[in-house]
C-alpha positions in Angstrom: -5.1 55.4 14.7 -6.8 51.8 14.9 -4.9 50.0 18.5 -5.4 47.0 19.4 -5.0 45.3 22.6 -3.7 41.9 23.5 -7.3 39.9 23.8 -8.0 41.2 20.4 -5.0 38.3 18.9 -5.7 36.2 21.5 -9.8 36.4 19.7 -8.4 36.3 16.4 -6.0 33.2 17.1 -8.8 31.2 19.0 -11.1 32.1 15.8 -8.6 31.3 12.9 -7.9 28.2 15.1 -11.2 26.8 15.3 -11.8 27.5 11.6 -8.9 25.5 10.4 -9.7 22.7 12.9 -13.7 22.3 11.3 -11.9 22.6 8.0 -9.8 19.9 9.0 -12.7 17.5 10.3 -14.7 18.4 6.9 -11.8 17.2 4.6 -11.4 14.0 6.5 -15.0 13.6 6.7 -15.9 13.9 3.1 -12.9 14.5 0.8 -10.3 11.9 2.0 -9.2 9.2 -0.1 -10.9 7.3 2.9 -13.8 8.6 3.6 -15.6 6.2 1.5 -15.0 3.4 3.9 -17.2 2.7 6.8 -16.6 3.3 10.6 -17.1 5.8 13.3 -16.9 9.7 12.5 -15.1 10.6 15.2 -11.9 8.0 14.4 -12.4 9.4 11.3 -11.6 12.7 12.4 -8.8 12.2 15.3 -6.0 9.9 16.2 -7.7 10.2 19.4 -10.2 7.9 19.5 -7.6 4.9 18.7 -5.4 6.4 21.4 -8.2 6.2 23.9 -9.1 2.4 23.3 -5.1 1.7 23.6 -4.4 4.1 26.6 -7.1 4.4 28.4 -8.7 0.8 27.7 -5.3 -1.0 28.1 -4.7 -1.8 25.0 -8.1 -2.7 24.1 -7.7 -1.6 20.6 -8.2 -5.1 18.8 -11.2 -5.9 20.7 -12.4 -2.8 19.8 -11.6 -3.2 15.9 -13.6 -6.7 16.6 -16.8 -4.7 17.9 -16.7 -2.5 15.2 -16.3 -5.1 12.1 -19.6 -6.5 13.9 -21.4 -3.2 13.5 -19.5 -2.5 9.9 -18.2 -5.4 8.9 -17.7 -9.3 9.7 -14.5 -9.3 12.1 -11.5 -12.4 11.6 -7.9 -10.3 11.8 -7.5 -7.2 10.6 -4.3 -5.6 8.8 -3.5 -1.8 7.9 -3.8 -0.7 4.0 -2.8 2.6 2.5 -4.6 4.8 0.5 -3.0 3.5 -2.4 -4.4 -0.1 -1.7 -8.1 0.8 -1.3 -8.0 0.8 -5.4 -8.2 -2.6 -4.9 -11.2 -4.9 -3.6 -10.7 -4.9 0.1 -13.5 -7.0 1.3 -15.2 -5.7 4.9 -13.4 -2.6 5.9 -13.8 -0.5 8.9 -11.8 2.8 9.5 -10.6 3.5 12.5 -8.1 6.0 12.1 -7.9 9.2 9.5 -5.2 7.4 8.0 -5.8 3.6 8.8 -8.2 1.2 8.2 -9.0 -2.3 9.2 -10.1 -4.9 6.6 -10.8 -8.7 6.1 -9.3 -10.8 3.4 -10.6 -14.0 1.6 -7.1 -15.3 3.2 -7.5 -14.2 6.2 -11.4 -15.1 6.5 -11.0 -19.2 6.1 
């Protein structure tokens, strides 16, 4: 009779955890819808790294978004597209979210 004590779950948990987490960075890494668009990996991966710039940095979120345009992307005002928008010609577009990006219009750049 196999037994099987309690670290043995608590192993298995922390393993099956941490699998589904790296599969999780992968897919937003490389298989999103957004993936294609510039900006830093690790906003790519987490909400955390917005929530850190808006907690943390008092809300310093925009001039952030304005430091990264600069390294990705000329910066004016930024606004938040879908998925579903990035069909179209977005003009420079940094992400800074999994789910968000930031982008420029013609409008927006005069």
């Amino acid at each position: 009779m196999i037994t099987y004590s309690t670290w043995d779950s608590v192993s298995a948990l922390l393993i099956v955890g941490a699998l589904g987490t790296t599969a999780l960075a992968l897919y937003r890494l490389y298989f999103h819808p957004l993936s294609k668009f510039p900006g830093p990996p690790l906003a790519a991966i987490t909400h955390y790294y917005a929530a850190y710039y808006d907690l943390w940095k008092d809300g310093a979120q925009v001039s952030q978004l304005e430091v990264l345009h600069k390294i990705y992307g000329e910066f004016k005002t930024h606004t938040r597209i879908t998925p579903l928008d990035s069909k179209r010609d977005p003009g420079p577009v940094v992400r800074y979210r999994p789910n968000m990006v930031s982008r420029v219009t013609q409008l927006q750049a005069r």
